[in-house]
C-alpha positions in Angstrom: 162.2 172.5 248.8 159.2 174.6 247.3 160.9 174.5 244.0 160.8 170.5 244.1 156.9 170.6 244.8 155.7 170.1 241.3 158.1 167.6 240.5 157.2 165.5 243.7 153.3 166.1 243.0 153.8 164.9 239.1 155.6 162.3 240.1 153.3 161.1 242.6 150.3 161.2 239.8 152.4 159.3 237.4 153.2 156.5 240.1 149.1 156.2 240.5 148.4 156.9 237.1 150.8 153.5 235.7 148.0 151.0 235.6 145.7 153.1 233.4 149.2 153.4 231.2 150.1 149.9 231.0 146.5 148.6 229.9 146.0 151.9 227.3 148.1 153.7 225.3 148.6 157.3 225.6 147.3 158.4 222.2 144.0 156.1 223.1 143.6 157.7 226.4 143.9 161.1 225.6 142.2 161.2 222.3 139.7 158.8 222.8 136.4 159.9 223.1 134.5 157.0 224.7 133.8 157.7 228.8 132.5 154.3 230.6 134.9 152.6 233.1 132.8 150.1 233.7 133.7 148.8 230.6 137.3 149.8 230.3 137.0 152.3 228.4 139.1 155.6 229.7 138.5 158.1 227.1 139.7 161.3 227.9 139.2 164.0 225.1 135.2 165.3 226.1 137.0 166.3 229.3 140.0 167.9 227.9 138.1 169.8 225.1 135.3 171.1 227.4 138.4 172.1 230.1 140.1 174.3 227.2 136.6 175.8 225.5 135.5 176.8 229.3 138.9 177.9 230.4 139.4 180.3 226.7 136.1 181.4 226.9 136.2 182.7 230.7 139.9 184.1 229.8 138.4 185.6 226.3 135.8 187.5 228.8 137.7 188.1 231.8 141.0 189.9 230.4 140.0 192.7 228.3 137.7 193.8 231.1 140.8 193.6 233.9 143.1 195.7 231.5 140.7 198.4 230.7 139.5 198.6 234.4 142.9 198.5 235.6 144.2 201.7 233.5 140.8 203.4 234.4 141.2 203.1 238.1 145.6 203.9 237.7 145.5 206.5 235.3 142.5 207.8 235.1 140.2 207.8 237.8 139.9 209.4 241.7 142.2 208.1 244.2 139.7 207.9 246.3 137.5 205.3 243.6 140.8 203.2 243.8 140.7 203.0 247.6 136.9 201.9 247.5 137.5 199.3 244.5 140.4 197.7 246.5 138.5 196.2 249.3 135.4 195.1 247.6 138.2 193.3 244.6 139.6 191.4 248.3 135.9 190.5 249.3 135.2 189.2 245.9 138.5 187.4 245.5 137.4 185.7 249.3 134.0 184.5 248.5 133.7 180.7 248.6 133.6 179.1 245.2 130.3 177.4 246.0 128.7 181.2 246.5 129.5 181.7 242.6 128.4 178.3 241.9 124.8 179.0 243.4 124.7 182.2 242.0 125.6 180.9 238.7 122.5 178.5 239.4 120.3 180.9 240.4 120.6 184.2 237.5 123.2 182.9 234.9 121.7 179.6 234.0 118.3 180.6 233.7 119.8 184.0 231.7 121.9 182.0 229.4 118.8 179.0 228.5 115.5 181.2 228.8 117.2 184.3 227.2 120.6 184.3 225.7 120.7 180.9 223.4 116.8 181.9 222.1 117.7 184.8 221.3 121.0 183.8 219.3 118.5 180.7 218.0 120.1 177.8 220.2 117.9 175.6 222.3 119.7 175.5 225.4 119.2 173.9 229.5 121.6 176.8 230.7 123.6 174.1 232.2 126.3 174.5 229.5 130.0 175.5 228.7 128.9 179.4 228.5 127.5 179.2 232.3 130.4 177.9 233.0 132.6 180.4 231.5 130.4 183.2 232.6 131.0 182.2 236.3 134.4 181.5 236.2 135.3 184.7 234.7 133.1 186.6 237.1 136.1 184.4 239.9 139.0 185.6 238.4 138.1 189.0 237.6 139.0 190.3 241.5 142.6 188.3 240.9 143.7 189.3 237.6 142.6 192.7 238.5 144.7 193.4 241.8 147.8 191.4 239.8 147.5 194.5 236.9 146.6 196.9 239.0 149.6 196.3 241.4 151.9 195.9 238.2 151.0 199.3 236.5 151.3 201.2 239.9 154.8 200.2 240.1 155.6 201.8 236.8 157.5 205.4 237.6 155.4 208.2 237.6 158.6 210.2 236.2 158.1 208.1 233.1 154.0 209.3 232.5 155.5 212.7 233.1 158.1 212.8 230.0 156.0 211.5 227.6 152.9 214.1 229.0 156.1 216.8 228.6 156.4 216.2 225.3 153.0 216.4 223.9 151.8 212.7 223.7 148.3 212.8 225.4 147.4 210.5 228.5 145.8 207.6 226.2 149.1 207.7 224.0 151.4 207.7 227.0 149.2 205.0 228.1 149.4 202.9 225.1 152.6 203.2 223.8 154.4 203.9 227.2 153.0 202.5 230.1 151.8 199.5 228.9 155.0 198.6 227.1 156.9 198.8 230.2 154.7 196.6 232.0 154.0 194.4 229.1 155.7 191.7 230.8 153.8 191.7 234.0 150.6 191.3 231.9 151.4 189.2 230.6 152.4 187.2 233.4 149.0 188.4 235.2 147.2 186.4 232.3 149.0 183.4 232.5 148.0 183.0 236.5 144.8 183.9 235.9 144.5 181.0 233.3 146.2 178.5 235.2 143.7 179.4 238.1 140.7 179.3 235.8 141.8 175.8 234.5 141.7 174.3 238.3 138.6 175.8 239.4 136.0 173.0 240.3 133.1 173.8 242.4 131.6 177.0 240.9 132.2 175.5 237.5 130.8 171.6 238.2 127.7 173.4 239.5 126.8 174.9 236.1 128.4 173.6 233.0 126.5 170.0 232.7 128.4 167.2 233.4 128.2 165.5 230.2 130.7 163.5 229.1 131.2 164.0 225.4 132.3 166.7 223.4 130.8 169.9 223.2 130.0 170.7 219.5 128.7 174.5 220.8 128.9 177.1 223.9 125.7 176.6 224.5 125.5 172.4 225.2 126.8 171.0 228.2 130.3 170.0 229.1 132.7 168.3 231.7 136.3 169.8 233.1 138.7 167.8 234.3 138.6 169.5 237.6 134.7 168.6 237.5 135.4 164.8 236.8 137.8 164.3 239.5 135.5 166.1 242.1 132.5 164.4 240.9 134.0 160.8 240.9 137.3 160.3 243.1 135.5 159.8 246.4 133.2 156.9 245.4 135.7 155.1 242.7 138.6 154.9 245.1 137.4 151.0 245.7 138.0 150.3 241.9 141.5 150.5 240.9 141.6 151.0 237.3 139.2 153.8 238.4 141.1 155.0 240.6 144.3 155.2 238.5 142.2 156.7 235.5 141.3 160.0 237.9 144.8 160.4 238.9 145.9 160.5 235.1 143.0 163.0 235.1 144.8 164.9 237.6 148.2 164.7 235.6 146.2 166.0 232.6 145.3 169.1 234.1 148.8 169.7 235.9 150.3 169.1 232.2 147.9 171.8 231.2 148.5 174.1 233.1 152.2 173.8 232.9 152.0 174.3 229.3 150.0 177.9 230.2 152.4 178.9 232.4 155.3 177.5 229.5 153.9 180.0 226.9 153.2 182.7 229.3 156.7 182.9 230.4 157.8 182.6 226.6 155.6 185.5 226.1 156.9 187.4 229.4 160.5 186.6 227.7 159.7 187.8 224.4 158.2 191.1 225.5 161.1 191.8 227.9 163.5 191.6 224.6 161.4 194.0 222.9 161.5 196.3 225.5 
């Protein structure tokens, strides 16, 4: 029953989504960048672009930072550090997404317009793709991080042991041992953590502008899908070509993220051949 979900939920959107289809072609829909529904037009590549260049960005930040800190607190720091890191990780991972998005409001706006963009020369409001990145990597930092740090404590410690024994140090077991075995796993870790990046709404529609057209830089304002549906379903469920143009938003973002999780899994494949 479970495995049957998405294909009940796609085909649900793509029940909804017909009358958008029958008046627009595909290619127009998905490439076009014109936004006003009023008018008919149902653009939707401003919110597919901003989507990716917010959802790369917050993954470009996010996993070097859960890899190094997950070997740190498994291989090389105190037990004890581990045990305190755990909790706070869970506490982080709870906090309501509208907490990061007033946050984000509140000290990464103003840091990324008053200080950041003058200082890289880029006028800036704050309200732009980087806030949003910023934010949403600060979210799925706690649930990348508990996934790798899970994965690499189930690797045998009789495996660190051998290559210790036979003079590799604990950085070269580490590298060419430990993280090989798991390699999979990370990679599987990443793909989650992208797939829930690319669905996050609140935090991210607080911060990242709401404009629809495309970014031409990190630093101007954008508009996820996730934002557009939030922003718009309730009010536009009276107009039906409205209505059917969210719901092909919504099948957008499911295709997305099923093509994440596709490549993850050809990675996850790929590294458990090699291995």
């Amino acid at each position: 029953m479970v495995m049957l979900m998405p294909l009940v939920i796609g085909l649900g959107l793509i029940i909804k989504s017909l009358p958008v289809l029958e008046e627009h072609s595909v290619f127009t829909l998905l490439f076009d960048a014109r936004w006003s529904p009023m008018q008919g037009n149902f653009g939707f590549w401003p919110f597919i672009v901003s989507s990716f260049y917010v959802t790369v960005l917050s993954f470009v930040m996010s996993a070097p930072v859960c890899l190094l800190a997950a070997i740190y607190l498994t291989q090389y720091a105190r037990p004890w550090l581990l045990k305190i890191m755990q909790p706070v990780m869970d506490i982080l991972a709870g906090i309501p997404s509208v907490v990061y998005g007033v946050w984000g409001i509140l000290v990464i706006v103003p840091f990324v317009g008053q200080f950041l963009a003058p200082l890289l020369g880029k006028q800036s409001s704050g309200y732009c793709i980087l806030s949003g990145a910023i934010v949403l990597a600060v979210m799925t930092i706690p649930f990348m991080l508990s996934i790798l740090i899970e994965i690499l404590n189930t690797i045998p410690i009789e495996l660190k042991e051998a290559s210790l024994s036979v003079g590799a140090t604990l950085w070269e077991t580490v590298k060419f041992v430990l993280l090989r075995q798991v390699s999979s796993g990370i990679f599987a870790s990443f793909g989650l953590g992208i797939s829930k990046a690319l669905g996050e709404t609140i935090a991210v529609l607080m911060v990242v502008g709401n404009v629809a057209k495309i970014p031409d830089s990190i630093f101007t304002a954008g508009y996820p899908l996730p934002a557009l549906i939030a922003n718009n379903y309730g009010e536009m469920m009276s107009i039906p070509m409205y209505d059917s143009a969210l719901m092909l938003a919504a099948l957008i973002l499911l295709v997305m993220v099923l093509i994440f999780n596709f490549f993850s899994r050809l990675a996850i494949a790929q590294g458990e051949i090699r291995s």
